[in-house]
LOSENU-47424 format. One record per residue (C-alpha): chain; z, x, y. Coordinates in nm, 4 decimals. Example, Ala and Ser with C-alpha at 12.3 -4.5 7.8 and 13.67 -1.06 7.14 Angstrom:
BEGIN
+-----+----------+----------+----------+
: mol :       zz :       xx :       yy :
+-----+----------+----------+----------+
:   A :   0.7800 :   1.2300 :  -0.4500 :
:   A :   0.7140 :   1.3670 :  -0.1060 :
+-----+----------+----------+----------+
***
This chain:
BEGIN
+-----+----------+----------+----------+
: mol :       zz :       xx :       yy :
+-----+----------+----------+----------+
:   A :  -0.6552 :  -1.5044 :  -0.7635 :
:   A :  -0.3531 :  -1.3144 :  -0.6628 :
:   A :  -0.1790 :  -1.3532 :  -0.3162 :
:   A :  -0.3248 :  -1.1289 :  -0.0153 :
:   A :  -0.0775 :  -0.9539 :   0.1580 :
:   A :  -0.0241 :  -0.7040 :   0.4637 :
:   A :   0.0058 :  -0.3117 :   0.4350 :
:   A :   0.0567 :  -0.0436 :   0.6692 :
:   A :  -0.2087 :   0.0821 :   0.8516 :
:   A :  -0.0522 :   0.4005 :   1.0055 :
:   A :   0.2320 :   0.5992 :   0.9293 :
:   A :   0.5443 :   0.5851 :   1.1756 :
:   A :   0.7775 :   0.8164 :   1.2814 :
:   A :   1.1044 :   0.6788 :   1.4895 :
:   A :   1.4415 :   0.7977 :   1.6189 :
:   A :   1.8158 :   0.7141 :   1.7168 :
:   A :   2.1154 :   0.8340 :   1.7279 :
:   A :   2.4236 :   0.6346 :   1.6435 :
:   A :   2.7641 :   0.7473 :   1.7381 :
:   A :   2.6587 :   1.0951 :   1.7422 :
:   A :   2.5122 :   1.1058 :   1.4429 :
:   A :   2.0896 :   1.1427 :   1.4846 :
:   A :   1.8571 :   0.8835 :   1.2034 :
:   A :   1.4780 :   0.9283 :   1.1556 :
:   A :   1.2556 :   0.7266 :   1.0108 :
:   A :   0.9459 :   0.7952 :   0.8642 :
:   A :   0.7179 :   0.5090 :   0.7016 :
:   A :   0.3931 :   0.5402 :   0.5135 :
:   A :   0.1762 :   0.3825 :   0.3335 :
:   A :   0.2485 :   0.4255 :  -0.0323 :
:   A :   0.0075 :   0.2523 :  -0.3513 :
:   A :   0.1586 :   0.3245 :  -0.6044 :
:   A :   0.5050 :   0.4571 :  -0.7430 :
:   A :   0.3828 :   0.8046 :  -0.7832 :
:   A :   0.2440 :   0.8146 :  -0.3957 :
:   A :   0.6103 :   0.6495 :  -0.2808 :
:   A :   0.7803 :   0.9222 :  -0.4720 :
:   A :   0.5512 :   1.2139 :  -0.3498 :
:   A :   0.6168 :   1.0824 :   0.0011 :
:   A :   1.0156 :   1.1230 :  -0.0640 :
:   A :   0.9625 :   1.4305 :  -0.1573 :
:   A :   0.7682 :   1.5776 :   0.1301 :
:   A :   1.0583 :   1.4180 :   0.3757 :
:   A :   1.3633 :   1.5191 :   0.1513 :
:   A :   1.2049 :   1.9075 :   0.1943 :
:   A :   1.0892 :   1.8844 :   0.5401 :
:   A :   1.4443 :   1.7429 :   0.6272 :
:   A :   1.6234 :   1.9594 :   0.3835 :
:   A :   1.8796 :   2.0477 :   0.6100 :
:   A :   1.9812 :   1.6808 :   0.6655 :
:   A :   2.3329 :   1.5240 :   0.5125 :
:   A :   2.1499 :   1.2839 :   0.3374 :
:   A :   1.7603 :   1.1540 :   0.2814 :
:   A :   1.8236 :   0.7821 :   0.1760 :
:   A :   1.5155 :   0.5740 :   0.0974 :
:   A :   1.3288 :   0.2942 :  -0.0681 :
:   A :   1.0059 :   0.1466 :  -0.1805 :
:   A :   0.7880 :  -0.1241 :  -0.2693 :
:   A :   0.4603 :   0.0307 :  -0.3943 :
:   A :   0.2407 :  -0.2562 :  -0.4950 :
:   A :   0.2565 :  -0.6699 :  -0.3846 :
:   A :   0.6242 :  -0.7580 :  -0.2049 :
:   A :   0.6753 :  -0.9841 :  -0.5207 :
:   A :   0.6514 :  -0.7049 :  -0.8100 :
:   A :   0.9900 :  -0.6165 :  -0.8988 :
:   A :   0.7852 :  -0.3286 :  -1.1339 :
:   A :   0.7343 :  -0.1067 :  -0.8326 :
:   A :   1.0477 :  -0.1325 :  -0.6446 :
:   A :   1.3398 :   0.1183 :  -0.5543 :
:   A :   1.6620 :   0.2375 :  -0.3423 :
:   A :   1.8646 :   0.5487 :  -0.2928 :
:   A :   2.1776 :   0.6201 :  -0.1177 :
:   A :   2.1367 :   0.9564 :  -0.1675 :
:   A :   2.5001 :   1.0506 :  -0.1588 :
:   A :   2.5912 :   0.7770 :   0.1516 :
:   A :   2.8706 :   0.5520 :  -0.0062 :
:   A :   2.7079 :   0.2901 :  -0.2816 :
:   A :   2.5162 :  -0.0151 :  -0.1227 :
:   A :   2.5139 :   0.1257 :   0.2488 :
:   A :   2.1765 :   0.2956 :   0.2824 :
:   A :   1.9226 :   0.2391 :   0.0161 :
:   A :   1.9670 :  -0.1544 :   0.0277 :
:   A :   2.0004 :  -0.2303 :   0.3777 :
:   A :   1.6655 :  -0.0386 :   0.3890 :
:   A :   1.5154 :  -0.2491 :   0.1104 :
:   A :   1.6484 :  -0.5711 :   0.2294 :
:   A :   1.4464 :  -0.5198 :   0.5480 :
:   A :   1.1342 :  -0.3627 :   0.3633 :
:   A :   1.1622 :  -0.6862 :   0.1567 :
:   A :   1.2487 :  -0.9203 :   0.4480 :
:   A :   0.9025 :  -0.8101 :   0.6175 :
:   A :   0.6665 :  -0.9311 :   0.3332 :
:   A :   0.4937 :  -0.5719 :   0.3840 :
:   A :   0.3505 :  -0.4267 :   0.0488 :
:   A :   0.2843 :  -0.0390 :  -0.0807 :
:   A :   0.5020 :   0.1111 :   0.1768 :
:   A :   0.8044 :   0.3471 :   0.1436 :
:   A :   1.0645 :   0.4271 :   0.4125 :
:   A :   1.2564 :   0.7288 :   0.4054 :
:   A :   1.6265 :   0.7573 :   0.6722 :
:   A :   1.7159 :   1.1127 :   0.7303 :
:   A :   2.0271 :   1.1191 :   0.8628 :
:   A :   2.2242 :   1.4205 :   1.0252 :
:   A :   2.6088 :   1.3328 :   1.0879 :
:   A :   2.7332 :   1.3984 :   1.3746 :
:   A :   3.1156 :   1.3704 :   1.3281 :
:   A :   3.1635 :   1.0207 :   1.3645 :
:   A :   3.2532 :   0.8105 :   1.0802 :
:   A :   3.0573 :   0.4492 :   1.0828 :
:   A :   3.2016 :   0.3089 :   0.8029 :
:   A :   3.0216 :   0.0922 :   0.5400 :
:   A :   2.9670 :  -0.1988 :   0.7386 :
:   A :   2.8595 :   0.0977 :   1.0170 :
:   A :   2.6352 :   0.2683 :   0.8287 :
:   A :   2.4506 :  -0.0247 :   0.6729 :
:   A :   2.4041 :  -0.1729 :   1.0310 :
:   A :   2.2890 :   0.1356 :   1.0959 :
:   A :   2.0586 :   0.2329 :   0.8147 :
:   A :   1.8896 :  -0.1228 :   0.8031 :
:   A :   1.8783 :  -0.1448 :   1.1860 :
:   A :   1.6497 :   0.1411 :   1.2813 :
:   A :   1.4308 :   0.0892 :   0.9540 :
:   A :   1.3825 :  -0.2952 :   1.1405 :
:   A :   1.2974 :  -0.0831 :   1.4886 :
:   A :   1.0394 :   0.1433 :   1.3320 :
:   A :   0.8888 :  -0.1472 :   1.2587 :
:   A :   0.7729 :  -0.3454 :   1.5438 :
:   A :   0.5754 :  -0.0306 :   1.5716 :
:   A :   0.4213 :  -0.0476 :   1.2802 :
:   A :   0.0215 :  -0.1600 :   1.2812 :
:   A :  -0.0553 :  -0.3517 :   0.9554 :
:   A :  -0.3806 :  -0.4130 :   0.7659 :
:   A :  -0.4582 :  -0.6873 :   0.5036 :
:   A :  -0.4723 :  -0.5549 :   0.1580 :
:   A :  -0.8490 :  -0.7132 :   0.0133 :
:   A :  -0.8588 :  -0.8050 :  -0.3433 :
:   A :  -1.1597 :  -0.6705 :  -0.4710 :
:   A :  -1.3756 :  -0.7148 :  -0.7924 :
:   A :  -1.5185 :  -0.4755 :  -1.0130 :
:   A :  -1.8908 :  -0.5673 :  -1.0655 :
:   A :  -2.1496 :  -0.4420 :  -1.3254 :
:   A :  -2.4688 :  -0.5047 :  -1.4059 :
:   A :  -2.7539 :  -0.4258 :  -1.5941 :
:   A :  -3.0826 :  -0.4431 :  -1.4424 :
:   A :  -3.4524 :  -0.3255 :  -1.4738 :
:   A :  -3.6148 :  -0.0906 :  -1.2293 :
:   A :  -3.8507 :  -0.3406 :  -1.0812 :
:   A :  -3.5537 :  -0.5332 :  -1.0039 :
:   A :  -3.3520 :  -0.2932 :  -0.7975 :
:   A :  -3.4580 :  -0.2699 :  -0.4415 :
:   A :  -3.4148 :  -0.6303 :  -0.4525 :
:   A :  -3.0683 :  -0.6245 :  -0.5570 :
:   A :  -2.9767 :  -0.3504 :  -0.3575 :
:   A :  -3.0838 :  -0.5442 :  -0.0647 :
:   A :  -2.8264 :  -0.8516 :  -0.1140 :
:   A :  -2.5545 :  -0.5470 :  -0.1088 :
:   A :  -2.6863 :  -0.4495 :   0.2318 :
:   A :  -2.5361 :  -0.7592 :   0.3723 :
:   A :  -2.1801 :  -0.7107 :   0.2204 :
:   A :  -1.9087 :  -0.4882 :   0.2302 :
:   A :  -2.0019 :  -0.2668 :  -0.0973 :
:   A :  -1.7777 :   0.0315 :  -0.2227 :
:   A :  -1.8693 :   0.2861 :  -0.4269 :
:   A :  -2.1685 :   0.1687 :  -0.5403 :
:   A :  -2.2796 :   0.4083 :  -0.9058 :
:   A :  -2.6246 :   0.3706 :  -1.0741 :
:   A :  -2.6771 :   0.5177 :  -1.4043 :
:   A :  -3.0701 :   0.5335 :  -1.4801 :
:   A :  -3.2057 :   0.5562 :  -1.8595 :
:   A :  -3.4525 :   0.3126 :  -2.0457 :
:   A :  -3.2567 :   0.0253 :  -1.7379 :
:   A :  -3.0490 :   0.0906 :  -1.4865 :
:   A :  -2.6983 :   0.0422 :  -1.5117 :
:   A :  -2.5202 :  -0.0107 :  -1.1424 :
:   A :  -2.1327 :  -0.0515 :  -1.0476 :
:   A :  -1.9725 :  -0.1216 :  -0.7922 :
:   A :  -1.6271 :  -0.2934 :  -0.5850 :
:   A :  -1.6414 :  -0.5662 :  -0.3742 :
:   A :  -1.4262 :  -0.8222 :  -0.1920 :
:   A :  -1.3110 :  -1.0885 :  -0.3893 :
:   A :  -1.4358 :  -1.3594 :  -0.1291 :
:   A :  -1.8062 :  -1.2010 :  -0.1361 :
:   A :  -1.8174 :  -1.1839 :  -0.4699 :
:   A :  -1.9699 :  -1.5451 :  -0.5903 :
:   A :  -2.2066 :  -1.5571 :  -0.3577 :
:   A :  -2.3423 :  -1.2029 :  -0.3989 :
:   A :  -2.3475 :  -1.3003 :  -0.7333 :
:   A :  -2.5610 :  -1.5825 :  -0.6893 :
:   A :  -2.7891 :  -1.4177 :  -0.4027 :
:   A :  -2.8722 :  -1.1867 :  -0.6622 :
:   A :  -2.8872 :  -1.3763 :  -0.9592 :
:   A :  -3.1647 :  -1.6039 :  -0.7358 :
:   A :  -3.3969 :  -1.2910 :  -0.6139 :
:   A :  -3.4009 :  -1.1449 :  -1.0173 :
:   A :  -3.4622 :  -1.4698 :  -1.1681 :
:   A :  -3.1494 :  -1.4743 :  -1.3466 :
:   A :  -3.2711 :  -1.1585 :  -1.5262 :
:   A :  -2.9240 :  -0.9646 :  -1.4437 :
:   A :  -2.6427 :  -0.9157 :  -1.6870 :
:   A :  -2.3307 :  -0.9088 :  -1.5042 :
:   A :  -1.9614 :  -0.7548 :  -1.5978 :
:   A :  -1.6829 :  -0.8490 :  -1.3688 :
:   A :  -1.2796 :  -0.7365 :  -1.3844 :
:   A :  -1.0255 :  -0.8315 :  -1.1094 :
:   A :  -0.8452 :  -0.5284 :  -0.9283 :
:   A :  -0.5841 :  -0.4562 :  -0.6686 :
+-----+----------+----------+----------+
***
């Protein structure tokens, strides 16, 4: 089974300005590498105007190096996009991009500065940041026999079922997600009110 892990619940917007010049931060909840880079995109336009739109994600588990990612976005090398990815990677939060739009305000910070600064408002944002546990969930199949339905469909009553699809010919053929925990015991509760009559297809899924 693979490791459970926290995501963000909400999205977060947060403020400062440092020696003049003003940072924002805005946070989301990001899947997948095509949802962290759609997110960029919608801040790099909405802040368009800005001197620079540094970010980085980690769109899947904390441990995937796969779906990691920095930018500097035209700050000098290793002063922006890291020091926001050391502190996305620090906080042991998964699927979540941060994006740092900064507007200079005629102040130089200097590399040690502006790394302070980049990674120091990302770690502000946050504490305000609500969290959620990502569930690992199976996908469950089965094949069943009309008579044998209501029955099973009353086990899923008592757990937390998504998405549940029932194909009806000659049988019926039902699919559905569920938590990983629940699963082996569904399985069983079911198994027990069919007489072991149910054929059952099961893949793991993030």
């Amino acid at each position: 089974m693979k490791p459970l892990y926290n995501i963000p619940k909400n999205s977060i917007f947060y403020q400062k300005t440092v020696k003049k010049s003003r940072f924002i931060v805005n946070i989301s909840h990001t899947p997948d590498v095509i949802s962290a880079k759609e997110f960029i995109a919608e801040v790099k336009i909405k802040y368009s105007d800005a001197a620079h739109n540094c970010w980085s994600f980690i769109a899947g588990p904390p441990t995937d190096t796969q779906v990691l990612g920095f930018s500097d976005n035209g700050e000098p090398n290793g002063t922006a996009g890291k020091p926001i990815f050391n502190v996305l990677l620090g906080s042991g939060i998964g699927e979540i991009t941060a994006v740092v739009t900064r507007y200079y305000g005629g102040i130089k910070l200097g590399t040690g500065g502006l790394a302070r600064a980049y990674g120091g408002i990302v770690k502000e944002a946050l504490i305000d940041l609500k969290l959620s546990e990502k569930i690992q969930v199976l996908s469950l199949n089965g094949i069943s026999k009309y008579s044998e339905q209501n029955a099973i469909e009353k086990v899923l009553d008592g757990y937390n079922v998504l998405n549940l699809e029932k194909e009806f010919s000659d049988i019926v053929s039902w699919k559905f997600l569920m938590d990983i925990r629940q699963a082996n015991l569904a399985i069983l509760e079911i198994t027990d009110k069919t007489n072991g009559n149910v054929l059952f297809k099961i893949s793991e899924k993030l």
